[in-house]
Structure formats: C-alpha cells, structure tokens
DOLO-109003 format. One record per residue (C-alpha): x, y, z. Coordinates in steps of 0.25 Angstrom, whole numbers, padded with zeros to 4 digits, always signed. Example, Ala and Ser with C-alpha at 12.3 -4.5 7.8 and 13.67 -1.06 7.14 Angstrom:
REM residues 2
+0049-0018+0031;+0055-0004+0029;
This chain:
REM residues 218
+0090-0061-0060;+0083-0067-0073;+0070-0076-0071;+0071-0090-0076;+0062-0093-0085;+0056-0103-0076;+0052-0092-0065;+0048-0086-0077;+0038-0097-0080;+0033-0099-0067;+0030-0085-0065;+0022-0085-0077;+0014-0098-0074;+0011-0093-0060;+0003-0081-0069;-0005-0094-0075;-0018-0099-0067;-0019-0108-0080;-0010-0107-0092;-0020-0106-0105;-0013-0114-0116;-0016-0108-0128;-0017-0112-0145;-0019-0098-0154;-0024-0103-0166;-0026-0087-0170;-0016-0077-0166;-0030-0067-0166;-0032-0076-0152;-0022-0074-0147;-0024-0061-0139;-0038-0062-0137;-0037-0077-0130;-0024-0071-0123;-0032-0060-0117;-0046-0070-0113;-0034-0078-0104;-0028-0067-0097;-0041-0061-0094;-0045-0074-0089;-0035-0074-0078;-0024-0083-0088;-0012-0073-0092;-0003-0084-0095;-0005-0091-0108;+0001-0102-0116;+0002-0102-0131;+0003-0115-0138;+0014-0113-0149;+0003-0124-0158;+0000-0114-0167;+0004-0104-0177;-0002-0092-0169;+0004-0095-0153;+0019-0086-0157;+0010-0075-0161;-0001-0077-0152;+0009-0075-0141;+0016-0063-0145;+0000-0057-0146;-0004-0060-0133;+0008-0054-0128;+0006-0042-0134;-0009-0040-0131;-0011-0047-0120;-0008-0040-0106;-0006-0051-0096;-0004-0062-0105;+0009-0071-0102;+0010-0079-0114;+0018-0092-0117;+0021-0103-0128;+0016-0116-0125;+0020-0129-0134;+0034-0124-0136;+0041-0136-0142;+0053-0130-0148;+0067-0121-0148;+0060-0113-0159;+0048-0112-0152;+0054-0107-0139;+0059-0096-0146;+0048-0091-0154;+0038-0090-0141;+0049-0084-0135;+0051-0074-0146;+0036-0072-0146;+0037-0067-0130;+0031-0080-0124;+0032-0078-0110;+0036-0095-0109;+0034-0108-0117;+0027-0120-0113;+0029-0136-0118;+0023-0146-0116;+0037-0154-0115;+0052-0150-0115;+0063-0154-0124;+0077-0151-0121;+0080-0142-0134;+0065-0134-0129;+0071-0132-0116;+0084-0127-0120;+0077-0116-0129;+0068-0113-0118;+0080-0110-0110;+0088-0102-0121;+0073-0093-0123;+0072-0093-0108;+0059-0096-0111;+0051-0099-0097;+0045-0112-0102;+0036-0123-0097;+0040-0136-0101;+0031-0149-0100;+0032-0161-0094;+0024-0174-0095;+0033-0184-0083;+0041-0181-0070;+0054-0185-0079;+0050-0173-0089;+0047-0165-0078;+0061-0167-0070;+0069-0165-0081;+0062-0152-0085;+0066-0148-0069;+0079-0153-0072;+0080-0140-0083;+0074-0131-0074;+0060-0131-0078;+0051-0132-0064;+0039-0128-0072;+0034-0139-0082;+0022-0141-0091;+0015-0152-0087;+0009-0160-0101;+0000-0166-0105;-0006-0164-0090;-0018-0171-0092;-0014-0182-0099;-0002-0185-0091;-0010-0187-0077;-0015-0173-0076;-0015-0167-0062;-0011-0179-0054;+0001-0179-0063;+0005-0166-0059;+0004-0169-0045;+0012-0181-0047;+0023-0173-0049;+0023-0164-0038;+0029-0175-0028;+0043-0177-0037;+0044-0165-0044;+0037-0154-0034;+0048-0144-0040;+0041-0145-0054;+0027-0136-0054;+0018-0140-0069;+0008-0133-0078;+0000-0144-0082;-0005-0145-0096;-0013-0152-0103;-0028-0158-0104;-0031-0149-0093;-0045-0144-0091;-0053-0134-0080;-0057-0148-0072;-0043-0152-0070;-0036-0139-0069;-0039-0139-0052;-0031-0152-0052;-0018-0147-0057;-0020-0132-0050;-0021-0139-0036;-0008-0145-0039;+0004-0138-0032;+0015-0141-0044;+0006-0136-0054;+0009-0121-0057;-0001-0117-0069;-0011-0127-0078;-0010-0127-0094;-0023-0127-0099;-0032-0125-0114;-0044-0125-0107;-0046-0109-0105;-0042-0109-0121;-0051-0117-0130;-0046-0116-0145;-0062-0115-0147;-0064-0101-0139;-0051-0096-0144;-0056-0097-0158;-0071-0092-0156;-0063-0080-0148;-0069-0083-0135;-0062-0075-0127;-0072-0074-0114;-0075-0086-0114;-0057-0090-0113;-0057-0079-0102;-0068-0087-0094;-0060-0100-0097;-0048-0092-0093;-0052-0086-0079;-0058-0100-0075;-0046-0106-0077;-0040-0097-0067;-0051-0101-0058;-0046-0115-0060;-0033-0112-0054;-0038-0101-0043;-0041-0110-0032;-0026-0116-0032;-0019-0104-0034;-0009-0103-0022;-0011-0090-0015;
C-alpha cells in the first residue's frame, strides 16, 4: 500500500529537532551550509523559493549532501509546486493555502505543510486532510500561548510554528504536546552564510538540537 503524502510529511518532520529555514543568496552556499546543518544534528532543511538560486540549490544539496532531507519553503504557486517537485524536493512548505495550491499539491503528491494563522484556517485545511499545519506568523499571532490554545478544540491538529522564533522562546513551544517540529532562521544568519562560516552554523545548529532535547518524547 502507497504512503500518503501526509505520513510522508510527518515521518519527515519527526527527523526535525528544528527545521532550519533557509535563503541561498549563492548556489556556491548551498552545499556547504547544507553540510554545517546536518552535521549539526539538523538533516531536514527548508529552502525558501525567495531567490533565484533555491531550485538549484536544492537539487545540489541532494546530490552532495548525505543525510540531507531537503524541501521548498514559500511555495505560493501550481507552477512553483511543480518545479520543486521536478527539482527532487522532498515536500513544500506555505505559509497559507489556496484552493488552486492545494489542488496542485495533490495532483504532484507533494507532502506539503500548509499554514495557518486562525482556528477557521486551521479547520478547513482538516477539512482537506491536512493534520499537519504551518503555524504563521507564530510570533506575531500570540506565539506559544496561541498554539496551546489550540490544543483544546482542534487536539487532532499538531503545528510547526514559524515565525519571529528565537533560542529564548523555542522551550515554550517544544513543551507543548501539539507542536511537532519549530521553524526557525536563527541557526542560518544571512551574515555567517555569506562570510562562509560554516563552524560557527554547525555550532548554531547542534544547540538548537539541545533546545529541543529535553522535550523529546522517549
């Protein structure tokens, strides 16, 4: 039997202590920045499809990365769905849904993370199936107490939130039992990226890891 694309998605965000969101301003980046993460103890990564590079920068870190699950992040569009899927992403990410997004997500069969910002956005992405929801702009929409308002009408729902979230706050969502992975920028400043500071993104990379440790579920 076939695995839907949503058991897909959550087997992959189980693999996710934190899920890095990524911009590649360089496709020379790519690999190198891919390899820092997964080293780090973070092999599930989120390219942003806000630059020119992120379609090839995908396709490089699956080629030359061993353990790197990669995926499209700020897919908006039918033809974006299709070119991340032609480019071997492993699922999309957005931060909302459209009808005519979701429908090409389901002729791709894309394992896709949808967002959601209100319980009524939430319920009618359920209503297509989708159990696992982006959770955006988390910080600016009530951050962890948001999320945990949730839990009590929609507990079917679990959420990677994303947004505004920072090492100080990540322990607040972790501890949270509907919360299955965090999105974050934080282990990927544009700054180190640039000057090709690759130790010093491992570093940020394993303490994220450490971050979520203490509320991993045994």
């Amino acid at each position: 039997m076939a695995q839907s694309p949503q058991r897909g998605l959550e087997l992959i965000l189980n693999r996710a202590p934190v899920l890095p969101v990524i911009v590649i301003d360089r496709l020379a980046e790519a690999v190198p920045l891919a390899r820092a993460l997964v080293a780090g103890g973070l092999p599930v990564l989120e390219v942003t499809l806000r630059s020119d590079a992120a379609l090839d920068g995908i396709r490089a870190m699956l080629a030359e990365v061993e353990g790197a699950v990669v995926g499209a992040g700020t897919v908006l569009t039918r033809k974006q769905v299709k070119a991340c899927r032609k480019a071997g992403a492993a699922f999309g990410v957005s931060p909302g849904a459209t009808g005519k997004l979701l429908d090409a997500v389901a002729g791709e069969g894309l394992p896709f993370l949808p967002g959601a910002a209100t319980a009524s956005e939430a319920m009618a992405l359920l209503e297509q199936g989708y159990a696992l929801q982006k959770f955006f702009p988390a910080a600016a929409i009530g951050g962890a107490k948001a999320v945990a308002a949730l839990a009590q009408p929609l507990p079917m729902i679990r959420f990677c939130p994303t947004g505004g979230i920072t090492p100080e706050t990540a322990p607040d969502y972790f501890r949270l039992g509907n919360v299955i992975t965090l999105g974050g920028s934080w282990m990927v400043p544009r700054a180190l990226i640039a000057a090709g500071a690759w130790d010093k993104i491992e570093a940020l990379a394993r303490a994220a890891v450490q971050l979520r440790a203490p509320f991993r579920k045994l």
